[in-house]
N, C-alpha and C positions, 0 to 999 in steps of 0.2 A: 587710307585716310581715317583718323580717329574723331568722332564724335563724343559727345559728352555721354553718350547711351553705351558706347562699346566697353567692352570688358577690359580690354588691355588701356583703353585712357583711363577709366578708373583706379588701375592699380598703379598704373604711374604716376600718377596726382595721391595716392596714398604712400608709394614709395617716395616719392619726392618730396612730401610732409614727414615721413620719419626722417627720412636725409637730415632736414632741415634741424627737426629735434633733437638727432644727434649731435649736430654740427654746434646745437645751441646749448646744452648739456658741455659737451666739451669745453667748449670754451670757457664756462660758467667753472669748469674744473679749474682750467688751467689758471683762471684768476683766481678761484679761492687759492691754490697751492702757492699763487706769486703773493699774497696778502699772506698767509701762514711764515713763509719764509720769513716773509718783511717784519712782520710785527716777533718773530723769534730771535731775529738778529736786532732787532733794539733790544730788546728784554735782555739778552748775554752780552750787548754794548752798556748797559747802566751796572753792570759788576763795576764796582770802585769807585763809579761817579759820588760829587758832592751833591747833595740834595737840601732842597729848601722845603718842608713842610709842614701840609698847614692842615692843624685838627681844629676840631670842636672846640670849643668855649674860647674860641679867637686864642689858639696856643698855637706858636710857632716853634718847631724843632729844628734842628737840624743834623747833617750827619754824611755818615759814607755808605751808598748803597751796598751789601754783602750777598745779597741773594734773596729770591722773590720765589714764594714756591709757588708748587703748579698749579693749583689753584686759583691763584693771585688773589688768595687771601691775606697772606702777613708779607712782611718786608723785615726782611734783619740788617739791620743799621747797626755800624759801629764808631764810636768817639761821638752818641747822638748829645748835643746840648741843647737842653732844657733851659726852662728859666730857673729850675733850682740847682742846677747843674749838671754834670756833663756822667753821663750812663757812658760804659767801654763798650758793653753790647748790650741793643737790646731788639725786640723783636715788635712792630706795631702791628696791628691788625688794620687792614686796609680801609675794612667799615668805619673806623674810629678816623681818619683824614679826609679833610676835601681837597686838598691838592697838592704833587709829587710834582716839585719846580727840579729839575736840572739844567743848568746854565750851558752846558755843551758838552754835547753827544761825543764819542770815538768816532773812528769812520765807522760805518756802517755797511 
């Protein structure tokens, strides 16, 4: 019979809190790796999307997404038009916008 004083109930109330921590660690893995995946397969689904974007001093651009580097600090857009007119390529810095509209995703 195990009391709260004997030795072998203590170590199984401490084994059974690392169980626990592992079991909770783990899972905390397995979800960040399912959110990594996720959020990496949209990033490689907005290759060629059309995008609607919106900077600073109330400018709207727009264009075709080309590639986001790993950072996700610039966005290289191609055929981007302006209000002065239309860049074949150009490269934004992502500080410089508040919001990256695309109307519909690839699958995913």
């Amino acid at each position: 019979m195990f009391t709260p004083m004997t030795l072998p109930f203590v170590s199984m109330v401490k084994s059974t809190n690392l169980m626990e921590t592992v079991k909770e660690d783990c899972v905390k893995q397995e979800l960040r790796a399912f959110l990594r995946e996720r959020f990496l397969r949209m990033m490689g689904s907005l290759n060629g999307q059309e995008a609607d974007i919106f900077m600073f001093e109330k400018t709207k651009v727009s264009g075709q997404i080309r590639a986001i580097d790993i950072n996700i600090q610039q966005v290289q857009i191609a055929d981007l038009q302006t209000p002065i007119g239309i860049i074949p390529n150009a490269v934004l810095r992502v500080s410089d916008t508040i919001s990256l509209t695309v109307e519909d995703f690839k699958n995913i």
